[in-house]
C-alpha positions as CSV (number, residue, x, y, z in Angstrom):
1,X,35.1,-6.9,-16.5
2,X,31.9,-9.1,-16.7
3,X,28.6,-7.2,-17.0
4,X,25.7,-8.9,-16.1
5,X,22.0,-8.1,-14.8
6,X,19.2,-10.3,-13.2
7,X,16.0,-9.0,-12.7
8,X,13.4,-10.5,-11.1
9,X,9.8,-9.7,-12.6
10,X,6.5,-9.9,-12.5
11,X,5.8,-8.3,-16.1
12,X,2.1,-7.7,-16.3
13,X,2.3,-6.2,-19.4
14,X,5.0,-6.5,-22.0
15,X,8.3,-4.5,-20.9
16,X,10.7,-3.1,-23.0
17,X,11.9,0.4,-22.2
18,X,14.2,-0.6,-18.4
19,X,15.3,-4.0,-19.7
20,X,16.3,-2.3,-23.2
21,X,18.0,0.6,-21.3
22,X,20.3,-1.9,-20.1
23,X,20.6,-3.6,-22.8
24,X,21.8,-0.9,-25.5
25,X,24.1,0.0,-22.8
26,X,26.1,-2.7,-23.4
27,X,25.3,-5.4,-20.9
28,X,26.6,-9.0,-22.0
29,X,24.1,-11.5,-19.6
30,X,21.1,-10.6,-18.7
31,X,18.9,-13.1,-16.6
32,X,14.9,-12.8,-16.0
33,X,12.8,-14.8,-14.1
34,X,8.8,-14.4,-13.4
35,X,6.3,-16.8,-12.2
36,X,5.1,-17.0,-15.6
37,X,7.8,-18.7,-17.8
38,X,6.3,-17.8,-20.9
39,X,6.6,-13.8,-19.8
40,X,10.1,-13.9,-19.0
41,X,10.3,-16.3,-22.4
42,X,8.5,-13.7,-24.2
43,X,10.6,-10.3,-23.3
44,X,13.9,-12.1,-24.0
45,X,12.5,-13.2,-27.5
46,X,11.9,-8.9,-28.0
47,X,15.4,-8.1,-26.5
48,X,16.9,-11.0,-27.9
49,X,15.3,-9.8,-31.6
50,X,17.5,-6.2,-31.0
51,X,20.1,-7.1,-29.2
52,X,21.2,-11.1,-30.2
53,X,24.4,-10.4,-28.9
54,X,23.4,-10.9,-25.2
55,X,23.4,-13.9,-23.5
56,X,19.5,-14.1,-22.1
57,X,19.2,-16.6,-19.7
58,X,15.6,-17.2,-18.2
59,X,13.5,-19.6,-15.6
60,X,15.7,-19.5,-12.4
61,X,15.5,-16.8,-10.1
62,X,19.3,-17.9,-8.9
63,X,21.0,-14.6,-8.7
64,X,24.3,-15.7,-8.0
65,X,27.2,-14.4,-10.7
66,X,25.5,-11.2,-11.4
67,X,27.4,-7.9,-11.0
68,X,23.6,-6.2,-11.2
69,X,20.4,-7.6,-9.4
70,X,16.9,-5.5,-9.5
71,X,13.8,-6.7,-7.9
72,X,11.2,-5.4,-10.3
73,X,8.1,-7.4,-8.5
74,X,5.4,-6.2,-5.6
75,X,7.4,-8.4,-3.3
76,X,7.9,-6.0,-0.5
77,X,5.2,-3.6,-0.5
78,X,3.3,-5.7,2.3
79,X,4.6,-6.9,6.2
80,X,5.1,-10.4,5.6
81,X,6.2,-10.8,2.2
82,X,9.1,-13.0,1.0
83,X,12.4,-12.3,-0.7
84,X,12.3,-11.9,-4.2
85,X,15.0,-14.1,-4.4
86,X,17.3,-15.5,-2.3
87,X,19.9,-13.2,-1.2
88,X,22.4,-15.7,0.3
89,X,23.6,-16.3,-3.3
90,X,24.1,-12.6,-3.6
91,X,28.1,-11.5,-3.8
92,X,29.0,-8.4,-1.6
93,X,30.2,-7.0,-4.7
94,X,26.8,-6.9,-7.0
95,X,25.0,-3.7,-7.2
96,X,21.3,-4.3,-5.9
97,X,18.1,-2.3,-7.0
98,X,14.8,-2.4,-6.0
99,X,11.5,-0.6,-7.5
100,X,9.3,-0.9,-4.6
101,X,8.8,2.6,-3.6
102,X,6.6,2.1,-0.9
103,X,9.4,2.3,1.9
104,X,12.4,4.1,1.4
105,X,14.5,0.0,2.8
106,X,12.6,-2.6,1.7
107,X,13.4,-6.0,3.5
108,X,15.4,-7.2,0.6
109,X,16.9,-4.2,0.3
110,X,18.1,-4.2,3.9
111,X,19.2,-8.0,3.9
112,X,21.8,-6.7,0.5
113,X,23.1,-3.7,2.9
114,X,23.8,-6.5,5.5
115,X,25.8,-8.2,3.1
116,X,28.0,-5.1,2.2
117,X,26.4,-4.7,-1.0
118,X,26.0,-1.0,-3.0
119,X,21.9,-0.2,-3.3
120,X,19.5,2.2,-5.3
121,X,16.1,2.5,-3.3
122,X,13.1,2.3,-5.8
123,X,12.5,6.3,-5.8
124,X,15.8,6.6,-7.4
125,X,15.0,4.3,-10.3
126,X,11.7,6.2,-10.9
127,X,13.8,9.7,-11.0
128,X,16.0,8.3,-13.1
129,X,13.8,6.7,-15.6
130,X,11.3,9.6,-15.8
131,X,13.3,12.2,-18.2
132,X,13.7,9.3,-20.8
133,X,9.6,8.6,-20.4
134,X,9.3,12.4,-20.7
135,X,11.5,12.4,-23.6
136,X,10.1,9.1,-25.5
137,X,6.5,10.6,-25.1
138,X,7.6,14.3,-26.3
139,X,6.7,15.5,-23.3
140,X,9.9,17.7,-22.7
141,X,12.6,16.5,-20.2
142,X,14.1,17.3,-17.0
143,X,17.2,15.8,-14.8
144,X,16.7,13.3,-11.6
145,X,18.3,15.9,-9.6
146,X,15.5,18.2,-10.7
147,X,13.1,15.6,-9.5
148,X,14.8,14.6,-6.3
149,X,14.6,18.3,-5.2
150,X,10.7,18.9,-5.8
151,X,9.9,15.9,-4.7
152,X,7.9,15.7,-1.9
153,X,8.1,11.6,-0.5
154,X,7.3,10.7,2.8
155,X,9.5,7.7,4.5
């Protein structure tokens, strides 16, 4: 079984903890692309320096062959704006995730359910990465179910 994950970024400040997440977990491909080559150049030099195992691909935002795409830009918080990446070269099969939390669907979002593909809407990244933040920053933890049930989001 191939494991593989493309994100699309716009990394405005060095990244680690999501990418590495994946990473440690065993992924074998991972793909970034942002506007600004030398970001994506830049985080897959610091993934690449703990984990040179993993192929790290970087400069096209082509998301075809992944089993995992996540749009990690601002591209769908505003009417109007365009696809993070072209969605046509997305299998049915690939799991697609999304950060936006602004709407619950984001257009991208929508055009992968039309496709048939599985999707996690942006809130249930953040409730899922918050008891690791919590926990890197001593800070205590809780569970996402914890946080999905006093949450209090508006569609």
């Amino acid at each position: 079984m191939r494991r593989s994950l493309f994100a699309c970024a716009m990394w405005s400040v060095p990244c680690q903890i999501p990418t590495m997440s994946v990473a440690g977990a065993g992924v074998a491909a991972l793909g970034l692309f942002d506007p600004s080559k030398e970001a994506s150049e830049s985080l897959a030099g610091r993934i690449d320096e703990h984990y040179p195992e993993i192929r790290i691909d970087t400069g096209s935002n082509d998301p075809q062959g992944y089993d995992l795409v996540v749009n990690a830009t601002p591209l769908g918080m505003n009417d109007g704006d365009p696809l993070p990446m072209d969605v046509d070269r997305i299998s049915p099969d690939t799991f697609v995730g999304e950060v936006v939390m602004k709407q619950q669907i984001t257009p991208f979002l929508q055009a992968a359910i039309d496709k048939g593909c599985r999707v996690q809407v942006g809130s249930d990244m953040l409730f899922e990465q918050i008891p690791a933040y919590l926990e890197f920053f001593g800070f205590g933890t809780t569970t996402p179910e914890e946080l999905r049930a006093v949450a209090q989001l508006k569609n």
